[in-house]
DOTOR-917577 format. One record per residue (C-alpha): residue in three letters; x, y, z. Coordinates in steps of 0.1 Angstrom, whole numbers, plus 5000, padded with zeros to 4 digits. Example, Ala and Ser with C-alpha at 12.3 -4.5 7.8 and 13.67 -1.06 7.14 Angstrom:
// residues 2
ALA512349555078/SER513749895071/
***
This chain:
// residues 496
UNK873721410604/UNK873621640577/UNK871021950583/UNK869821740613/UNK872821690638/UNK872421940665/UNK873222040701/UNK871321770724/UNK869221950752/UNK870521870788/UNK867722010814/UNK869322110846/UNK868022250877/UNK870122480889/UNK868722880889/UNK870723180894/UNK870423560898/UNK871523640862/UNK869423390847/UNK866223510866/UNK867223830853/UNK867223660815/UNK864323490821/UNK862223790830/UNK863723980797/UNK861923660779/UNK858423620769/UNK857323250776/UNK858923000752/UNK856822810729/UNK859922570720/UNK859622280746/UNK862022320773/UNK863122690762/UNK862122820794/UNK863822560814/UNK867422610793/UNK866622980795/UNK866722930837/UNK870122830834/UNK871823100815/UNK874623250839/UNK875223520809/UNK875623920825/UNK873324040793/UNK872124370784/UNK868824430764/UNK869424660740/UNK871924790716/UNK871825130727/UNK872825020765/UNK875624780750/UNK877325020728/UNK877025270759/UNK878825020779/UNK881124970756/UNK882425320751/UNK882525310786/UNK884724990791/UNK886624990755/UNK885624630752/UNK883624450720/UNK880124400722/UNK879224020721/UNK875723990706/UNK873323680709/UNK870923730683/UNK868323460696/UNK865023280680/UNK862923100701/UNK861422870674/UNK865622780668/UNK866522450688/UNK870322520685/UNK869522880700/UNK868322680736/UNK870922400732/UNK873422690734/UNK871622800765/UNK871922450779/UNK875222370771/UNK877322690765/UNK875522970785/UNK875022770816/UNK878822750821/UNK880222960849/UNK883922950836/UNK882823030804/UNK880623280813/UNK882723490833/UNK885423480807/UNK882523630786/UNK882223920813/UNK885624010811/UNK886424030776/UNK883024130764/UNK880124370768/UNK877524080766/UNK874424170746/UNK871023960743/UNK868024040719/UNK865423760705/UNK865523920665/UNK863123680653/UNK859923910673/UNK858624140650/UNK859924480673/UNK863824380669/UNK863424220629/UNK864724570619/UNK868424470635/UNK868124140619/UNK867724290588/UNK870724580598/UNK873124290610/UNK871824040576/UNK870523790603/UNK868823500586/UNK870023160603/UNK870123030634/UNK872522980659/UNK873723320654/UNK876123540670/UNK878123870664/UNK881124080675/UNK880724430678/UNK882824720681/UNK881625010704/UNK880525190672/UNK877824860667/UNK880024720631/UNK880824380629/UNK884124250638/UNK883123850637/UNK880623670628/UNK879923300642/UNK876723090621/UNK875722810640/UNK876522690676/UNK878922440691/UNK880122270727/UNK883022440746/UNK885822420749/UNK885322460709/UNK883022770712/UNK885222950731/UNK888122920709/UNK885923060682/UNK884723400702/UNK888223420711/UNK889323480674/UNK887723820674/UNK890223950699/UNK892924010677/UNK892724160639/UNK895023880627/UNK892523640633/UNK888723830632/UNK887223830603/UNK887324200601/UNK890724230604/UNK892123870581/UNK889624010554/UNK891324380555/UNK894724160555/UNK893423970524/UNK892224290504/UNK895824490512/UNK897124160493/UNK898623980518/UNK898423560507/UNK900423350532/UNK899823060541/UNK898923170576/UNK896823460560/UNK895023290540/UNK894022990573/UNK892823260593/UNK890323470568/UNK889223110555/UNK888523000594/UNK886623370596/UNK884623270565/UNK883722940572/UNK882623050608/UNK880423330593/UNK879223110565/UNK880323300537/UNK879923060515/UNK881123240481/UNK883923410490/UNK885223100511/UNK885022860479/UNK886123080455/UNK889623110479/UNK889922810495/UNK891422650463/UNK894222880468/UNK894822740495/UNK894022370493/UNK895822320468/UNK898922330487/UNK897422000508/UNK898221660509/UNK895321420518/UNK896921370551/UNK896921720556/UNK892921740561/UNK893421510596/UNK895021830611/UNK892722010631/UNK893122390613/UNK892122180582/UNK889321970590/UNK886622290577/UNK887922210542/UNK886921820544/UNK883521930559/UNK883222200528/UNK884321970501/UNK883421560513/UNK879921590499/UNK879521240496/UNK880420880509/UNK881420830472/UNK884221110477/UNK888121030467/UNK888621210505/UNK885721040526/UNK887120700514/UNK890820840525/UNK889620910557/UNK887820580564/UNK891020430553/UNK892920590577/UNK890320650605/UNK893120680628/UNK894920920619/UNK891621180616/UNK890521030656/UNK893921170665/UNK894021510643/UNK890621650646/UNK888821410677/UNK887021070671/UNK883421310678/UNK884421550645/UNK884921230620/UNK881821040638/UNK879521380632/UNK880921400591/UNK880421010586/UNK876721020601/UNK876421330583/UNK876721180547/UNK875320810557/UNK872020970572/UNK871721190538/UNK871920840522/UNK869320730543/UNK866721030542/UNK867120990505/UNK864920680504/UNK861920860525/UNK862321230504/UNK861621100469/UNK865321120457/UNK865520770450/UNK862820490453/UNK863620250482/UNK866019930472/UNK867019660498/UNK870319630487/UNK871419970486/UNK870420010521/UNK872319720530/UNK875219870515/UNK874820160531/UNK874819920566/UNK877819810557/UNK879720110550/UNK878320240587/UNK880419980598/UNK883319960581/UNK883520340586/UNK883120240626/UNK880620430634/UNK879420400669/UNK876520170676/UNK874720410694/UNK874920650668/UNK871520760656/UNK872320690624/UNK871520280629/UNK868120380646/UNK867020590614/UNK868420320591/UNK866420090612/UNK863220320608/UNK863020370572/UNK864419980563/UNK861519880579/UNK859320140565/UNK860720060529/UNK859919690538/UNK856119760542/UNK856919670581/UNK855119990592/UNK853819820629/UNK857819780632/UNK858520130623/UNK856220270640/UNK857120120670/UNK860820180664/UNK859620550658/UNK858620580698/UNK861420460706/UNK863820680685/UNK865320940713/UNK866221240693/UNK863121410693/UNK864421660661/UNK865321380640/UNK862521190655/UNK860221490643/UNK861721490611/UNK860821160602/UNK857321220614/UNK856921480589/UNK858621280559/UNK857620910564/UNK854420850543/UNK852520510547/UNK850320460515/UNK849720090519/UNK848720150555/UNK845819870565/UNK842720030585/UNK844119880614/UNK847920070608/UNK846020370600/UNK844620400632/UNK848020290651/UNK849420630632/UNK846420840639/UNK846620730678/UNK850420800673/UNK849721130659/UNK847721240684/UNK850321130710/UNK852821370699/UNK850321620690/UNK849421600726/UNK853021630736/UNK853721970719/UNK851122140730/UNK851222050766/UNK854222250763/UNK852822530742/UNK854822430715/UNK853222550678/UNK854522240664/UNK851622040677/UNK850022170645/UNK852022000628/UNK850721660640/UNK847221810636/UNK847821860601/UNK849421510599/UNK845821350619/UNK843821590591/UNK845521470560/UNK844921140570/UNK841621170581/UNK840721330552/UNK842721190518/UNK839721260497/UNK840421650502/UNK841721850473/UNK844822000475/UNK844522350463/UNK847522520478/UNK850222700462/UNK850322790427/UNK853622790409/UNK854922990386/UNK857022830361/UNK859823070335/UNK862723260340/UNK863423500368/UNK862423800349/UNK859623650334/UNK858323550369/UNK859223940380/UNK857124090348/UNK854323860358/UNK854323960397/UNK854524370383/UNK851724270356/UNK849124150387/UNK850424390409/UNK851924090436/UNK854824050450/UNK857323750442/UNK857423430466/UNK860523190455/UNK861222870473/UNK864422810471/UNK865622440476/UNK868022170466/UNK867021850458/UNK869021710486/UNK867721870512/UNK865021710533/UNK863321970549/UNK862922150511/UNK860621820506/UNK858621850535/UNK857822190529/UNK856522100492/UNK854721790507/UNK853621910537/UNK852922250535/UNK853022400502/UNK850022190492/UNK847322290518/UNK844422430511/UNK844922740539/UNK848122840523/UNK847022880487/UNK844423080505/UNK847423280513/UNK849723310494/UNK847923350460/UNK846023670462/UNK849523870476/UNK852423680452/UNK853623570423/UNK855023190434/UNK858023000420/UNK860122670430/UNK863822710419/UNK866522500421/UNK869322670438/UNK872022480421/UNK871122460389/UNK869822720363/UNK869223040370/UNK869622920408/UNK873222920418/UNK873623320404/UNK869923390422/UNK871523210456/UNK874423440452/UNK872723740448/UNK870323700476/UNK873223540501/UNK871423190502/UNK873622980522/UNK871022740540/UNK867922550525/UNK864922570523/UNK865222990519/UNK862423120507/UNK862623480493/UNK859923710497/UNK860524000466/UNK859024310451/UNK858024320414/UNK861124490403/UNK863424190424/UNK864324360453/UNK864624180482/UNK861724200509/UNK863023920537/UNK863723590536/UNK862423240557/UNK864623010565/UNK863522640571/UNK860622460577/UNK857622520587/UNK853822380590/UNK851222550573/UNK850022800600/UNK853422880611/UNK854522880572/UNK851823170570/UNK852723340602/UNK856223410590/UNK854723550557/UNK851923750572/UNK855023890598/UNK856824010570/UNK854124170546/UNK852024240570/UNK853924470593/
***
């Protein structure tokens, strides 16, 4: 599901010697069931950089680095589904020098910042002299994980080496694959669309079912609507056999659940019949019954329908908890009767109960959620926006003496439109926010946005850019948040 499919957390109960030794490297997670994936890490990690590029001067082998966020689900997904395997890990320990630090504490944000760090799964490659070889954005299962690493052992297929290949000129076929592979792994966005045409072009429709292809559907079927998405539904089996029935099932609940979420963000108002042509698509498309897809189509029919006992129940039963939370955070019930009102507040404080039992800081969340509710007569006072150009906004910031806060979002993106209905508005984070910036929503792709995206290497939403006066980049925060964590990440970052 797009922005919301992620690695599913398995808890095991197995504990080893190397993982003890993680675990004690770690402070206490705050992300429910971090410390439990964390147990299960069979990695052979060092701590710092210094002691890894040691060790690899020593050994003459790359350094692979595991730049880790506790608050990141996919970072302890990866430790439950990736790290955890002992083939997989001692293939690690032979070919690598294996390095661990959590960048997202305050201490290490300096090498996030060296190493442009900003999203999360993340990993690098390292030579012994600490410069990037590869670059991996994002996590996935083995054996598929693997294979990716593996590309950074050999310059013809690293992203060091395919993009020294592409600047001495070299444009074959096979060239271009590889340094496309390397970008799209490392999410450089840019440079990957502005060569992949190159290379596309030379590709027949069928030609997107084979397995070295199937980045270039995921880059360019934005859509259900799509010319391509419609070819592949139409011939479902050959993209099962090319690229693996799991790949086309992830894409297809990818683009139906952006459908879906696009009744609940404020993209379109809700209309029975679209939804039931979006049902019908599911199907035709054969998607798996037990996809989560049909439980969030469920969800927000009846929630569209007024049916909010149904949803609500359908809600507790929904077992992905981050989709789960996401809906949380986006349904609204405004015709609520007293009586539903207090089902959601009981709900509320449920889940609010849940989080923190765990030490999880998203039980604020829910607090915020009982608060609102409790309390609709409160004002909101929170952020205020800016509106002009990008250097009117930066000759207002040096004119107050503030520094410049944009959000920027996409008006697809869900969790953009939690952040502006959620957090943005609350009273604590004007409280903030508008003494220390200048404040500004932009759209990344339209505008000034797309050329502001490229400048500042926005390749996820929400980013929000933290800037001096003159438009120099500060840091950036990536994702959602709730309004204290919203202001933690700030106050981190001007603060320090």
């Amino acid at each position: 599901m797009k922005k919301i499919i992620l690695i599913s957390l398995s808890v095991l109960t197995l504990l080893g010697a190397t993982s003890q030794n993680l675990q004690a490297q770690q402070e206490h997670s705050t992300y429910p069931d971090g410390d439990s994936l964390a147990a299960l890490v069979k990695m052979n990690y060092v701590y710092t950089l210094e002691d890894a590029i040691k060790r690899a001067k020593e050994t003459h082998k790359p350094i692979f680095f595991n730049c880790f966020a506790d608050w990141a689900r996919p970072c302890h997904g990866m430790n439950g589904k990736v790290f955890s395997d002992q083939k997989f890990c001692d293939w690690m320990d032979k070919n690598f020098v294996n390095l661990f630090i959590p960048v997202d504490k305050a201490s290490n944000r300096h090498i996030a910042r060296r190493y442009h760090v900003t999203t999360f799964a993340h990993y690098l490659i390292l030579d012994e002299n600490g410069e990037v070889i590869h670059r991996i954005v994002g996590g996935a299962e083995l054996p598929e994980f693997q294979e990716r690493v593996a590309l950074a052992l050999s310059p013809k297929t690293s992203l060091r080496g395919t993009r020294e290949a592409y600047n001495r000129g070299e444009r074959s076929k096979k060239v271009l694959l590889n340094y496309l592979t390397a970008l799209y792994l490392a999410e450089e966005d840019s440079l990957f669309n502005a060569i992949a045409p190159t290379y596309t072009s030379q590709l027949q429709p069928k030609d997107y079912a084979q397995k070295e292809n199937w980045m270039f559907a995921r880059k360019n079927v934005n859509s259900i609507n799509d010319p391509l998405f419609k070819y592949m539904v139409e011939n479902r089996a050959l993209f099962d056999k090319g690229v693996g029935s799991d790949n086309v099932n992830n894409l297809i609940a990818q683009l139906y659940a952006s459908e879906i979420f696009s009744f609940i963000t404020g993209e379109r108002q809700y209309n029975d019949e679209e939804m039931l042509n979006i049902y019908l698509g599911m199907q035709k498309a054969q998607l798996p019954q037990d996809d989560s897809c049909f439980e969030v189509y469920d969800i927000v029919k009846k929630h569209g329908q007024r049916n909010y006992d149904e949803a609500l129940a359908a809600l507790r039963n929904l077992k992905d908890q981050q989709t789960r939370y996401m809906l949380d955070m986006t349904l609204k019930f405004p015709e609520a009767t007293p009586q539903q009102s207090e089902k959601l507040l009981q709900y509320y404080g449920e889940r609010e109960k849940e989080f923190a039992a765990v030490g999880s800081s998203m039980a604020r969340a829910y607090r915020d959620l009982i608060d609102s509710r409790s309390k609709p007569q409160a004002a909101e006072t929170g952020i205020a926006f800016s509106t002009g150009s990008f250097d009117e906004l930066k000759q207002k910031a040096n004119a107050e003496g503030k520094l410049l806060f944009i959000d920027g979002f996409t008006t697809w993106c869900g969790p953009c439109k939690m952040l502006a209905k959620r957090t943005f508005p609350q009273p604590e984070v004007g409280e903030y926010m508008n003494p220390r910036f200048v404040s500004a929503q932009i759209d990344m792709e339209r505008g000034e946005g797309p050329e502001l995206a490229k400048r500042f290497n926005v390749s996820a939403f929400p980013t929000m850019l933290i800037l001096k006066a003159d438009g120099t980049l500060v840091d950036k925060i990536v994702g959602f948040y709730a309004p204290d964590q919203f202001i933690e990440k700030v106050k981190a970052i001007v603060e320090k």
